[in-house]
C-alpha atoms as a printed R data frame, in Angstrom:
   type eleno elety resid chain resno      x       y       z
1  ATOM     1    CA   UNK     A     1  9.475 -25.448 -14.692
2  ATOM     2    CA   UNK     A     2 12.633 -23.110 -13.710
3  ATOM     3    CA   UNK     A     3 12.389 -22.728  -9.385
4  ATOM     4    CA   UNK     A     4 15.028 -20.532  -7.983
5  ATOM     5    CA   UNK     A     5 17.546 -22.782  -5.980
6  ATOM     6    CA   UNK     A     6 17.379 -19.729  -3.523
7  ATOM     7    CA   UNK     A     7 13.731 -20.412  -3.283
8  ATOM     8    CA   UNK     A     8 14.141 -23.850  -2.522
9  ATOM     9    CA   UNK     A     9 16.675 -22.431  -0.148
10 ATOM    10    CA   UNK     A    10 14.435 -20.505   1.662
11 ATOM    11    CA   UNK     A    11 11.764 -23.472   2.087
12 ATOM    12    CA   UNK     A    12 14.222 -26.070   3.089
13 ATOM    13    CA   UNK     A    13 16.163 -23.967   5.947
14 ATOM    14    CA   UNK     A    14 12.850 -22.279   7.075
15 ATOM    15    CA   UNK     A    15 11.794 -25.924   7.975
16 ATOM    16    CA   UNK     A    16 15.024 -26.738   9.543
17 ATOM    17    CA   UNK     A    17 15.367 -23.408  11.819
18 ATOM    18    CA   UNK     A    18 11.276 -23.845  12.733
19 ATOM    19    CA   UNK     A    19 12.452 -27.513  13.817
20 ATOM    20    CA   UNK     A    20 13.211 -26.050  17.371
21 ATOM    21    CA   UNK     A    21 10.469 -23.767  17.694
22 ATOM    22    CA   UNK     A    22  7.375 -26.177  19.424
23 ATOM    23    CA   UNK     A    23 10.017 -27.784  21.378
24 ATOM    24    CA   UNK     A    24 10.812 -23.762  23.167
25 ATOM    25    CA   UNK     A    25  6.985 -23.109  22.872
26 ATOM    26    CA   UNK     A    26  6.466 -26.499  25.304
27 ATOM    27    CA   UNK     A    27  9.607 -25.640  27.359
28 ATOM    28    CA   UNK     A    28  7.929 -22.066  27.987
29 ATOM    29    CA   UNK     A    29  4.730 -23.110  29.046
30 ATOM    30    CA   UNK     A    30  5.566 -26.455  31.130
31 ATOM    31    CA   UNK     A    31  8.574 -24.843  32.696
32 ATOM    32    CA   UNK     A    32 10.648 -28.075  32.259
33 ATOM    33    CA   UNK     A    33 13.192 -28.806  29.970
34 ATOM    34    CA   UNK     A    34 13.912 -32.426  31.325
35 ATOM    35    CA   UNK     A    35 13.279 -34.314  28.281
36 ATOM    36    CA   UNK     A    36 16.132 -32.055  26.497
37 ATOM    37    CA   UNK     A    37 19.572 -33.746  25.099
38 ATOM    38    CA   UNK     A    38 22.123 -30.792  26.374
39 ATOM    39    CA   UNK     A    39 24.175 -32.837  23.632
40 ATOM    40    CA   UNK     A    40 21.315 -32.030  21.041
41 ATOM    41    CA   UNK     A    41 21.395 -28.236  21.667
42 ATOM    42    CA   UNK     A    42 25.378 -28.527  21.520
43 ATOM    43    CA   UNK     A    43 25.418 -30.463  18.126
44 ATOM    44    CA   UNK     A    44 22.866 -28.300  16.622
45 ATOM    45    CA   UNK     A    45 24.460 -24.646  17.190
46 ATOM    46    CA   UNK     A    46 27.616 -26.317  16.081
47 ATOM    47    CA   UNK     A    47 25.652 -27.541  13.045
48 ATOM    48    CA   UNK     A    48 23.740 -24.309  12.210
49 ATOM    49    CA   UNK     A    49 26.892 -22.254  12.849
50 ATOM    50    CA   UNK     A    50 29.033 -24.052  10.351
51 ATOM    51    CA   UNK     A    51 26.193 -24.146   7.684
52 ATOM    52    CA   UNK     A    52 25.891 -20.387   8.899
53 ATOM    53    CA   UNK     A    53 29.668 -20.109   8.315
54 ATOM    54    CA   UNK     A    54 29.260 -21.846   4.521
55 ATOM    55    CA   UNK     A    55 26.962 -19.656   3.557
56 ATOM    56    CA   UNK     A    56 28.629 -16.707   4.678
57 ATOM    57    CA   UNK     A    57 31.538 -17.769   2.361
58 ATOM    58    CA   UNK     A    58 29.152 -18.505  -0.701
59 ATOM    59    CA   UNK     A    59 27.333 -16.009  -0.124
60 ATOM    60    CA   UNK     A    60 23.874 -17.509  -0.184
61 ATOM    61    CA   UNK     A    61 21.386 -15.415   1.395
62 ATOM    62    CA   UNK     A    62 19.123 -18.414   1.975
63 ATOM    63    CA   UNK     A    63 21.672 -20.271   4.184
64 ATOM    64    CA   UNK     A    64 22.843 -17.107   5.876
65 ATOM    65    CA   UNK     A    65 18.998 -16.245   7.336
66 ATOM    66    CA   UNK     A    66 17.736 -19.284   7.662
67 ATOM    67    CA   UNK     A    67 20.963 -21.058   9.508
68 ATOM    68    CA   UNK     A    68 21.183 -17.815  11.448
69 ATOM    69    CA   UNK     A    69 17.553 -18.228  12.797
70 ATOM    70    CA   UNK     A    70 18.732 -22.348  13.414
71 ATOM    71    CA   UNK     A    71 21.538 -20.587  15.534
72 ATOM    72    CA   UNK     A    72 19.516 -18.186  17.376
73 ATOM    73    CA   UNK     A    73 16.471 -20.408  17.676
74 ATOM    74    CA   UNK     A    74 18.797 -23.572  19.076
75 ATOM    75    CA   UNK     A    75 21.375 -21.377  21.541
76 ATOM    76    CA   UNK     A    76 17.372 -20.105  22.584
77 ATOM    77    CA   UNK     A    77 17.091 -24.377  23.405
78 ATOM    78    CA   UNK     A    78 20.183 -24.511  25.249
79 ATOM    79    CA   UNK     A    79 19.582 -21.344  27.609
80 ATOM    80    CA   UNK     A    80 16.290 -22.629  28.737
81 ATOM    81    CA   UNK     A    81 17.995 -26.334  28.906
82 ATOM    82    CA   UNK     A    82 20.156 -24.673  31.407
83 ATOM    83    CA   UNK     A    83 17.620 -22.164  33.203
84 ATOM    84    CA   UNK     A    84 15.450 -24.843  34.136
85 ATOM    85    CA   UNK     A    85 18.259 -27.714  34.551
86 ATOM    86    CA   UNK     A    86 19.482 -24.993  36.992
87 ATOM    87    CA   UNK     A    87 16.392 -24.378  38.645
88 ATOM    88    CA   UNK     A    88 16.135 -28.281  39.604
89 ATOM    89    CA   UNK     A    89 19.196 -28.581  41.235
């Protein structure tokens, strides 16, 4: 059996960019973000961006769409940490 790597790719940073996803979905609808690591958010753009910044230079499209979604989807994390961190005070 011959799988594409950029398959695997694909599967592996589509998990890892949805990771985020219920935790915005719960932010949205409870209008809290207490339980939110500001540190978390911080390490995980940082994270994404670099893998993001790999990918760019290997040019592998899996890393470049999925770690941009992990980018978007985690600075998406951090604004509401601060909107409703903000809100509190």
């Amino acid at each position: 059996m011959n799988i594409n790597p950029e398959i695997i790719g694909f599967v592996a940073g589509g998990l890892s960019s949805a990771l985020f996803i219920p935790q915005i979905i719960k932010i949205l609808k409870e209008k809290s973000a207490e339980e939110i690591s500001l540190l978390t958010c911080i390490i995980g753009i940082v994270s994404s961006g670099l893998w993001l910044w790999f990918g760019l230079e290997k040019s592998h499209i899996s890393m470049i769409v999925t770690n941009g979604i992990a980018v978007a989807a985690t600075a998406i994390l951090l604004a509401l940490k601060l909107n409703y961190t903000e809100e509190k005070n």
